[in-house]
N, C-alpha and C positions, 0 to 999 in steps of 0.2 A: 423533699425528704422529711421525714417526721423522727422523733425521740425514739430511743426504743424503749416499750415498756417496760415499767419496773420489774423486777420479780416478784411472788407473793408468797410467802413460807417454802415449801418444799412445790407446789403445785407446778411452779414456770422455774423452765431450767435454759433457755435459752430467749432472745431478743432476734428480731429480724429488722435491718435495714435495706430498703426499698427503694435502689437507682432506677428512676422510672427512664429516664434520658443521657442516661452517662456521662453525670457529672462527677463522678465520685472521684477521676482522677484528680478533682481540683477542689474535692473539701478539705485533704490537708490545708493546703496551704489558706485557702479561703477563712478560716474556722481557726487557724493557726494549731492546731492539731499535731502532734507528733506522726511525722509522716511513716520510721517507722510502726508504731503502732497502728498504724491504719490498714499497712501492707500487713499487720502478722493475723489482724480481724480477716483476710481475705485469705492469707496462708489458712486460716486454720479453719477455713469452708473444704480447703482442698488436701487436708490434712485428713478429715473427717469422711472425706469418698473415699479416698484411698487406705481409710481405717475399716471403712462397711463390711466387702469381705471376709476379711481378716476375721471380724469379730462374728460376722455371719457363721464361719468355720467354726470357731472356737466353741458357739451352742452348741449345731450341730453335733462336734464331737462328742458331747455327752450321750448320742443317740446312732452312734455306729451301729450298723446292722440293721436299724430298726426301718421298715418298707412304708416309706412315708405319704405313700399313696391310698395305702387302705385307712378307710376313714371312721369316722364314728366310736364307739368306746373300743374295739378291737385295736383301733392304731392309740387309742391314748392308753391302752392298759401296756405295749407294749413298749411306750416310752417310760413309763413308767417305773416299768422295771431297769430302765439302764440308770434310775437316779433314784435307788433304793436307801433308806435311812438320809436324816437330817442334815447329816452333811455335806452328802451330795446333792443331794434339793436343795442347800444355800449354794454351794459352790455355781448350781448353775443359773441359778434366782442372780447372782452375782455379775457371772455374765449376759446373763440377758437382760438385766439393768442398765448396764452400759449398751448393749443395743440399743436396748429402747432410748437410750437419750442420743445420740447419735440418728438413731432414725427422725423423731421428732426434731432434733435441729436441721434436718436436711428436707424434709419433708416439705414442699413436693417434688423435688429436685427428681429430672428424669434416671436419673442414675439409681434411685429405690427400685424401679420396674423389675429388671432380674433377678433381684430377692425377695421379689413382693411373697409368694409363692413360697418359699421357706420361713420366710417372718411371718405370716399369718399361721404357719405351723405352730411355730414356736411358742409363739402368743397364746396360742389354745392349749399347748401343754402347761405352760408356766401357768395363765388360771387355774388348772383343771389341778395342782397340785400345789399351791398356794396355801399356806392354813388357813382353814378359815379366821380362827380365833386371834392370826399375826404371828406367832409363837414362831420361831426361829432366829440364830445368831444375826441375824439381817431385818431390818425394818422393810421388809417385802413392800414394794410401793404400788401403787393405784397405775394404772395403765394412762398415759400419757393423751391430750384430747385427738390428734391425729391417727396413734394408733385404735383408738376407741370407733372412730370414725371408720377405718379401714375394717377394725375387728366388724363392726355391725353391718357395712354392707357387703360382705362376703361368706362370713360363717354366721349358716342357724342352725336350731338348734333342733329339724330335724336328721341330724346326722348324728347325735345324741341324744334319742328320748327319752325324757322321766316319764317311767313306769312305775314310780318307786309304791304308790297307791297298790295296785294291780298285783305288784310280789307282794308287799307284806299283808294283805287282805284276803286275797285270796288262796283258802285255805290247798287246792290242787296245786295251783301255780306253787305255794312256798314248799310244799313236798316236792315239787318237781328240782325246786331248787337246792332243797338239802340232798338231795340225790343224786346231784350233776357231776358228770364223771371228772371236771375241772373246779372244785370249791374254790380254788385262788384266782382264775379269772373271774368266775364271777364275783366274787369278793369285793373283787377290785373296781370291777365294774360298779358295781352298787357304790361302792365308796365314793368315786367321780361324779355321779348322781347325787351324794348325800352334800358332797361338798358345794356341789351347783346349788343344791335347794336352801341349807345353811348361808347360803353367802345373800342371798334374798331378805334374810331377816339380820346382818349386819346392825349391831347398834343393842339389838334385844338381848338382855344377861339369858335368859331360856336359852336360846339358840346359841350363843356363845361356848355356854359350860358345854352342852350337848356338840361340837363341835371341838371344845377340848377333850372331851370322851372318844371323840372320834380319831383323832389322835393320838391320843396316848394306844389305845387299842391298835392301830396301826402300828406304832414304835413296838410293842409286844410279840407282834407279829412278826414285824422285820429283825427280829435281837433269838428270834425262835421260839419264845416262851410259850405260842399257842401256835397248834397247829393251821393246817388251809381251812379245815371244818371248824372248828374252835371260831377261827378268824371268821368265817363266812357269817355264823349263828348269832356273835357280837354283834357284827355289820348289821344286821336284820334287825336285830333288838334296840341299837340304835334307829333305824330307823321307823320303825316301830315308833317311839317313843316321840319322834322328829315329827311323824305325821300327829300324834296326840297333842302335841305341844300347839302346834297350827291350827287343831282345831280349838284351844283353847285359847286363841291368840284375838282378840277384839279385835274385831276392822277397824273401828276407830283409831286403837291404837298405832297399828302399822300406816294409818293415813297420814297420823300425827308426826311419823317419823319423817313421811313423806314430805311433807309441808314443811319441816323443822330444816330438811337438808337443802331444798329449793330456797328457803329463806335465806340461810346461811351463806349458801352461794351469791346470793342478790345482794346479802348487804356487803357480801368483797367487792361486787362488780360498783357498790354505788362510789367510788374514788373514781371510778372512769367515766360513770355515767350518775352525778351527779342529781339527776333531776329524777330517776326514779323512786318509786314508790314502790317499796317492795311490798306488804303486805297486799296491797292491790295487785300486782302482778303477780305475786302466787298464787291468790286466790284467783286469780284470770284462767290461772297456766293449769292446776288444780280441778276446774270445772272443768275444764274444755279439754284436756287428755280424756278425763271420767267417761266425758261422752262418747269419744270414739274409739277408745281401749274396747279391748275384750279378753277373755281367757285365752294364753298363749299366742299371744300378737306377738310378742319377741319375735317368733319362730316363724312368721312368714312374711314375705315381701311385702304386701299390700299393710299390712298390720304396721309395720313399722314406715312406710311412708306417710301413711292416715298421721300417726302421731307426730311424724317428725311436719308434717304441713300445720299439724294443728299446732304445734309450739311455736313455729315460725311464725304462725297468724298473731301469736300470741305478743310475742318477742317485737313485730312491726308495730302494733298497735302502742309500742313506751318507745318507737325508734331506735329496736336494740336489734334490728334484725340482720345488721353487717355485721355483728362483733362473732365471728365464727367460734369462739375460744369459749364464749357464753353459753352457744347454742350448742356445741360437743358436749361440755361439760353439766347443761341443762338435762336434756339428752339421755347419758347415761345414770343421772340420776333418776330419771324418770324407767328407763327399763329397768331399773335395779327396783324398784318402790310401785311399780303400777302394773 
């Protein structure tokens, strides 16, 4: 049996200890351990199943009615609407915080499997309305590395494509859309689009303000002040402006960012791993994604195992390639940045 790892600011919310031969009934006394503090670390494994449910429901309910089968922006505009205005996006940001730590401390425990399936739901709603820019009563947190791991092999992102190029460009297609006999679904639609594309430039004051614009426009929206078409025409102009900003946007620059967050992450990990060399390993992990990335590999199976073999390669080569908590969190930053 080994320590349990520390925590590290807000990132780790839980410790796992690992009876490999069942001896744990006799490290109280071995250890001279409060025996029962030991018995309430184990009450509160099964404290924690029999909380899942409960709180599984409790999202849910924000989403009565809503047909969780139909996929793609059709099912996320209509969750959408069940958590209208800011305070119901924190109330349920709220609860599915406590999900998510609950899932993560139980994770892989067989007992996930019959909510796998509604928490991957969930998971995609609460991104998909997330501010971009953080703005909410609530420090909205980063998705935990297990669920990240869950998020990416199950949902891509052809079940919501950015078109967003394609509307505001083309001059047919945006008449079609000012025309559209629902302005607030599509609205909305493009809005979960703007927000996916905003959350890629994370970090950049550009995309941020633009991003606050996009909310504040929304709040406007939901308080009445503008109408569906009003709202639809904003949306557009934002994102107008979202694609001009990206083309002004240095590749360097966003490389830079790129580099800056993989660093960042490496000099946390050097407490556990010691002997790394971080600027050598980023520029490893740097090169060797470049090479077999492409345009929207997020979005297909093969795409995202290429890179996730190429990191791995990268990761064995400093003998970092057990530390799974590394390679999640490597990972996601790498689809966020490349």
């Amino acid at each position: 049996m080994c320590r349990v790892n520390r925590t590290y600011g807000q990132e780790k919310t839980h410790g796992l200890i690992v009876d490999y031969i069942g001896i744990f009934d006799d490290v109280a006394q071995a250890l001279d351990f409060d025996e029962k503090a030991v018995r309430q670390v184990i009450s509160n494994i099964d404290e924690l199943r029999k909380a899942l449910p409960v709180q599984v429901q409790k999202c849910l309910a924000f989403f009565a009615g809503v047909d969780r089968t139909v996929g793609g922006y059709e099912g996320l505009v209509a969750a959408h609407e069940c958590i209208r205005g800011n305070e119901l996006k924190d109330k349920f940001a709220a609860e599915y915080t406590l999900l998510g730590r609950i899932w993560e401390a139980l994770s892989p425990d067989p007992c996930l499997s019959p909510y796998e399936k509604d928490f991957k739901w969930l998971t995609q709603v609460y991104e998909s309305v997330k501010p971009v820019s953080g703005n909410g009563r609530l420090l909205w947190h980063r998705l935990g590395a297990k669920t990240v791991e869950l998020i990416n092999e199950n949902i891509h992102v052809e079940s919501v494509r950015d078109d967003i190029d394609e509307l505001v460009m083309d001059a047919d297609v945006l008449d079609g859309i000012l025309k559209d006999v629902n302005p607030k679904k599509k609205a909305k639609e493009i809005e979960i689009k703007l927000i996916a594309r905003l959350r890629k430039h994370i970090g950049n004051p550009k995309f941020t303000e633009l991003g606050e614009r996009l909310e504040k426009v929304r709040e406007r929206h939901e308080q009445g002040l503008l109408n569906s078409l009003e709202f639809l025409k904003n949306i557009l102009e934002i994102a107008r402006d979202v694609l001009e900003a990206e083309r002004q946007t240095d590749p360097e620059e966003e490389r830079d960012r790129a580099v800056a967050a993989l660093t960042e992450l490496f000099n946390e990990a050097k407490s556990k791993h010691t002997h790394v060399i971080v600027e050598r390993i980023v520029t490893d992990i740097d090169s060797i994604v470049k090479q077999v990335r492409f345009d929207g590999w997020q979005a297909t199976a093969q795409g995202e195992r290429e890179v996730k073999q190429a990191l791995r390669l990268s990761l064995l080569r400093y003998k970092l390639h057990t530390d799974q908590e590394l390679f999640d969190r490597a990972y996601s930053y790498i689809r966020q940045y490349y």
